[in-house]
C-alpha positions as a printed Julia matrix, in Angstrom:
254×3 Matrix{Float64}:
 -41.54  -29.06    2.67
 -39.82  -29.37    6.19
 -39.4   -31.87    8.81
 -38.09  -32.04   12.34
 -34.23  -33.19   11.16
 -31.52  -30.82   10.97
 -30.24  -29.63    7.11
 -27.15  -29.62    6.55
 -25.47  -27.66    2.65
 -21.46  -29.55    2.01
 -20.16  -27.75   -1.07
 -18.0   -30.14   -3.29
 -19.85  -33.06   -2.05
 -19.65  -35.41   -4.81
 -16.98  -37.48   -4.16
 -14.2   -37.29   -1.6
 -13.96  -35.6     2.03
 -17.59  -33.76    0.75
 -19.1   -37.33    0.06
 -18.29  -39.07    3.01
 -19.36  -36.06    4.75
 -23.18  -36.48    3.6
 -23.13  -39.75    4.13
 -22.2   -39.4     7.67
 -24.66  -36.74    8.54
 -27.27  -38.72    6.48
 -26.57  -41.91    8.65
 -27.16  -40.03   11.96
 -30.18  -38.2    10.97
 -29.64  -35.27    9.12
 -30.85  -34.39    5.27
 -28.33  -33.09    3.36
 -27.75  -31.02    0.4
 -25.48  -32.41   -2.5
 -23.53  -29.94   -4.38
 -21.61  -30.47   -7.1
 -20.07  -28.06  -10.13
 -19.73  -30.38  -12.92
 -19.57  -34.24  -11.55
 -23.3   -35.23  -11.93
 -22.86  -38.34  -12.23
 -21.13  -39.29   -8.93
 -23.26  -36.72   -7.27
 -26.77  -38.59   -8.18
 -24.74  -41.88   -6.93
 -23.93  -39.56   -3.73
 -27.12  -38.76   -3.08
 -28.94  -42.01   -3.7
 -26.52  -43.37   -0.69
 -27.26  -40.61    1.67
 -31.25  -41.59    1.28
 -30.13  -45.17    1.54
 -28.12  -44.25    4.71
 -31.51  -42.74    6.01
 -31.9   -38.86    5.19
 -33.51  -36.98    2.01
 -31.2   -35.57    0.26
 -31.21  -32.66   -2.21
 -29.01  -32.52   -5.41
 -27.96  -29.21   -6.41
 -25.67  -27.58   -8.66
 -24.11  -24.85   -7.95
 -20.57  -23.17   -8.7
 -19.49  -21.43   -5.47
 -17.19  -19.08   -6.9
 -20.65  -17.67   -8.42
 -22.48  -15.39   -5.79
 -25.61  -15.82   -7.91
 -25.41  -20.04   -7.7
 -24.22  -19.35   -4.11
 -27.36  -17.86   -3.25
 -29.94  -20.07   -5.27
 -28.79  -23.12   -3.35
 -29.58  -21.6    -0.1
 -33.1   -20.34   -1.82
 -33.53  -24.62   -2.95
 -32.79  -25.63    0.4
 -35.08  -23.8     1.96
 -37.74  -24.2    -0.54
 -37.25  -28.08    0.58
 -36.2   -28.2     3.92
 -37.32  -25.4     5.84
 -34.14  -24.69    7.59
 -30.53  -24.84    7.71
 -28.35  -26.12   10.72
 -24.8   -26.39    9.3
 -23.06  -26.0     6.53
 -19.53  -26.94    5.71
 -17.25  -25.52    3.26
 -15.53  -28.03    1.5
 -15.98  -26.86   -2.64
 -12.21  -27.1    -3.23
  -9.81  -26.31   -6.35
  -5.95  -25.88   -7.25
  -2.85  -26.35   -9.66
  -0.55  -28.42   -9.11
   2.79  -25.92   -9.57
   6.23  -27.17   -7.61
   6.63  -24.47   -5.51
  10.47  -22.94   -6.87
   8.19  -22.89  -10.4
   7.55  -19.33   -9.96
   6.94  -18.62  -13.53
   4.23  -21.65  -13.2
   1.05  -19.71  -11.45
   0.38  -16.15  -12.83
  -2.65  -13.71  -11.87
  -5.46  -15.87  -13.4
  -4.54  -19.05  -11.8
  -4.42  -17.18   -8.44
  -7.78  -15.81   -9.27
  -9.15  -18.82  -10.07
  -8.17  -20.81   -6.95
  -9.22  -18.15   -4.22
 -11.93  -17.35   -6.34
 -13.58  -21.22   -5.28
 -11.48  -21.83   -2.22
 -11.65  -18.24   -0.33
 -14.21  -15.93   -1.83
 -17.03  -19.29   -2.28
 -16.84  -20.17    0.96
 -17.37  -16.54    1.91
 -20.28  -16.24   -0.67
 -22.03  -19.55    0.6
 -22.01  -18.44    4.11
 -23.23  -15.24    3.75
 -25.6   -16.55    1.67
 -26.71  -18.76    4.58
 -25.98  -16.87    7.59
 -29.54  -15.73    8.41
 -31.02  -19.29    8.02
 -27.92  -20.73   10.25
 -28.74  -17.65   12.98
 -32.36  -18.87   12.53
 -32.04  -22.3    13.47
 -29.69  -21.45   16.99
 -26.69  -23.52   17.36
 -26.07  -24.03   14.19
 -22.18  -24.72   12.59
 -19.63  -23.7     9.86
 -16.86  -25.69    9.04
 -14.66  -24.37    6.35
 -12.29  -27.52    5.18
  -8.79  -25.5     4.82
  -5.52  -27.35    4.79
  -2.29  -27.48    6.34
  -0.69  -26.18    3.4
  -2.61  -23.03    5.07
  -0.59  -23.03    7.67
   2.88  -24.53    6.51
   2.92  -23.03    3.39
   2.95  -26.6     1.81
   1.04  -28.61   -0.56
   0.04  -28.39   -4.19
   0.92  -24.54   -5.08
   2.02  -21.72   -3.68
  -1.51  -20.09   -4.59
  -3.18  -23.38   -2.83
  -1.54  -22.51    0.27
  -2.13  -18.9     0.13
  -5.97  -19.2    -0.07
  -6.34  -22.03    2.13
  -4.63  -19.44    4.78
  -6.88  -16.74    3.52
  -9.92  -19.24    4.89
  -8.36  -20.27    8.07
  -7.99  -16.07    8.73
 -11.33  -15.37    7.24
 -12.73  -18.44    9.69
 -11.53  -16.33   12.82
 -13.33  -13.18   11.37
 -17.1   -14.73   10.74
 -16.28  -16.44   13.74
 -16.44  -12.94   15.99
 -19.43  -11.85   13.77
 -21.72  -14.93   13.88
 -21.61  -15.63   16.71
 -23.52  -16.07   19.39
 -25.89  -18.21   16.98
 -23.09  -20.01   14.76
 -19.96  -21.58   15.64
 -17.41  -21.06   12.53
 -14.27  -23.25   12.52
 -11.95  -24.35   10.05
 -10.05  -28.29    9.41
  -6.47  -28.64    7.78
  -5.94  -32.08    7.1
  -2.6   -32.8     5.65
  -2.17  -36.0     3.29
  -5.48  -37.58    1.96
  -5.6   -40.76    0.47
  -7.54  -41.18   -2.67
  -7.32  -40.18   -6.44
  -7.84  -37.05   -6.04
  -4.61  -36.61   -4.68
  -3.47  -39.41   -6.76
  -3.96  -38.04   -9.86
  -2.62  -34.32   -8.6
   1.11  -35.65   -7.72
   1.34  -38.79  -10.11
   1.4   -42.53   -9.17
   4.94  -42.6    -7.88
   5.03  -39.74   -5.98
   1.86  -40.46   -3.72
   2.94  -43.67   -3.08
   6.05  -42.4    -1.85
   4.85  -39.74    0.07
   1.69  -41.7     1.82
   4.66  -44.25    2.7
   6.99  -41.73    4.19
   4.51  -40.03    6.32
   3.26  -43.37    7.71
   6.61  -43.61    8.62
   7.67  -40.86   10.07
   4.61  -39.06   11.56
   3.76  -39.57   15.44
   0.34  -41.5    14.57
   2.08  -43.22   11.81
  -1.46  -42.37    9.96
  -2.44  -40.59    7.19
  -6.02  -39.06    6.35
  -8.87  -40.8     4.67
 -12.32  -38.64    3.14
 -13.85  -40.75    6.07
 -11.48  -39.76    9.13
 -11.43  -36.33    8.21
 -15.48  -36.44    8.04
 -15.37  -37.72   11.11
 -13.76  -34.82   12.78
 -15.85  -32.13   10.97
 -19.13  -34.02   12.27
 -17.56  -33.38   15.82
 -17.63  -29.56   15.09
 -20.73  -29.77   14.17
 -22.77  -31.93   16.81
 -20.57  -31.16   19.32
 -17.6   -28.64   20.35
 -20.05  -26.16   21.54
 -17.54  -23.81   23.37
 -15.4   -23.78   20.26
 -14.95  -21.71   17.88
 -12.83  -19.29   15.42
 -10.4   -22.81   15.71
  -8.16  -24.2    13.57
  -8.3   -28.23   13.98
  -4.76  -30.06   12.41
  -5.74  -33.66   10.83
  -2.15  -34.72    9.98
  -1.25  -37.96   12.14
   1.39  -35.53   14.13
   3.2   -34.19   10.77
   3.13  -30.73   12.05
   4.89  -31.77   15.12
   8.25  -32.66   13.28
């Protein structure tokens, strides 16, 4: 079953930056495909807002880091939409590990994260790639980080695959195109509990105060503001790509 809106697939997209994602593209238009791995229940709730919002919207779940999952959601979408038109790669994981904790990552925990963070988004895409050539125009976003590019945030493996995708965004970038734009976001700080939980009470409120401080914007990211942004590279932007967009408030600029 098809119809005349665009399809967009957002891995990870039951709660958070994935979430409001949807629900944007679902408000202007588009069906969407909800992934999740293992939160059902917040994906249904997902879901039943994107229809709400105005687009159909197709639950699936799928583990990225599993080529075989990867490739049955593309399969399901098309089986129910008839096309795809952009997908963004959001499906995220990590430890949190203080960085001078050496001896607190070891091989699997390194395997683990670029297993979901690197090598999914490169399954899902591939996975997609002929459908996105097939519609013309169509858009990647991978959702990276600017741990990627500082060698920040929650781990040292974190960072390290989140600069793996913004190096692998330049590379599908040369090859997809002229049919598909590929780019890649790094927001910095996002508020909500995903976060929350990761550093501890005290700590986010301390950093989310210092960077709203100290940061040229005197901002710090919401799921919504950085959804914002990635609907831009999608709907718009159409001389860019193989680009690296920085959604910090300024942070990078200190």
């Amino acid at each position: 079953m098809s119809d005349s809106k665009p399809v967009a697939i957002v891995t990870g997209s039951s709660s958070g930056v994935g979430a409001a994602c949807v629900e944007q593209l679902a408000g202007r238009g588009w069906n969407v495909v909800v992934n999740y791995s293992r939160s059902e229940g917040p994906a249904k709730e997902v879901a039943r807002r994107c229809e709400a919002a105005g687009g159909a919207a197709l639950l699936v779940k799928a583990d990225v880091s599993e080529d075989a999952d990867c490739r049955r959601m593309v399969e399901e979408t098309m089986a129910r939409f008839g096309r795809i038109d952009a997908l963004v790669n959001n499906a995220g994981t990590t430890k949190f590990v203080d960085h001078a904790d050496l001896d607190g990552l070891d091989k699997a925990d390194f395997l683990h994260i670029y297993s979901v963070n690197t090598v999914g988004a490169f399954q899902v895409t591939r996975a997609a790639e002929p459908h996105l050539r097939a519609a013309g125009r169509a858009a990647v976003v991978n959702v990276a980080s600017i741990a990627g590019i500082r060698g920040i945030g929650s781990s040292i493996a974190y960072a390290a695959s989140k600069g793996a995708m913004i190096t692998m965004t330049k590379s599908l970038a040369r090859v997809l195109g002229p049919e598909v734009r590929v780019n890649a976001v790094c927001p910095g700080f996002i508020q909500g509990e995903w976060l929350r939980q990761g550093m501890g009470e005290e700590t986010y409120d301390r950093s989310k105060a210092f960077l709203e401080k100290v940061t040229p914007l005197k901002l710090t990211a919401t799921a919504d503001t950085v959804a914002e942004s990635i609907l831009q590279l999608i709907e718009g932007a159409s001389l860019i790509t193989g680009e690296t967009l920085i959604l910090d408030g300024g942070h990078h600029l200190l």
